[in-house]
C-alpha positions, 0 to 999 in steps of 0.5 A, a space after each residue: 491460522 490461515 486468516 492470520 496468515 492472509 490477513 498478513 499478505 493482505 496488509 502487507 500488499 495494501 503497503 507496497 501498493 501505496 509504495 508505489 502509488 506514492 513518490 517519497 515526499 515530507 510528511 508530518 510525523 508519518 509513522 511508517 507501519 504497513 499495517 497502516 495500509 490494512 483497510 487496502 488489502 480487499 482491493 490488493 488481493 482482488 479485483 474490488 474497488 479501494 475504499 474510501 479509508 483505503 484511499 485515505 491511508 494511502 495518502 498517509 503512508 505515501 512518504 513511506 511507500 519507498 521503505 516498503 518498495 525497498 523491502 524484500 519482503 513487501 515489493 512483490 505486493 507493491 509492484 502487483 498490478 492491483 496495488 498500482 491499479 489501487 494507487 491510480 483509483 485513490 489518485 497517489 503516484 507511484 514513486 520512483 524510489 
């Protein structure tokens, strides 16, 4: 039960993180699912560096990063420091929703 639960958290900071990485821009078909942002949660929930898929998932949820800042339950994780550290590492801007 506590791995589902901080797999969640987990996969829930890797979305806010690449909220705020990214500022709201058009994409091509981007479906907006946090969960895209799973392979992020290590460098969310720690101090490891984002990996290189991490880096690539980012930049493809950056037109949603603004839907998971404006969500209640995710802009805590997005607004962590680590989340924003990930953002600047993986080279997207955090948006100014």
């Amino acid at each position: 039960m506590r791995s589902i639960t901080c797999t969640a958290v987990c996969v829930a900071l890797a979305a806010i993180l690449i909220m705020i990485v990214t500022g709201p821009q058009t994409a091509n078909a981007v479906t907006c699912q946090v969960t895209q942002l799973a392979p992020c949660a290590a460098a969310i929930t720690s101090s490891a560096p984002p990996s290189k898929q991490c880096c690539m998932k980012m930049k493809e949820q950056r037109p949603c990063l603004c839907q998971y800042i404006k969500n209640p339950s995710l802009k805590a994780y997005v607004s962590s420091p680590n989340a924003k550290k990930v953002s600047k590492t993986c080279g997207v801007p955090v948006p100014k929703c």
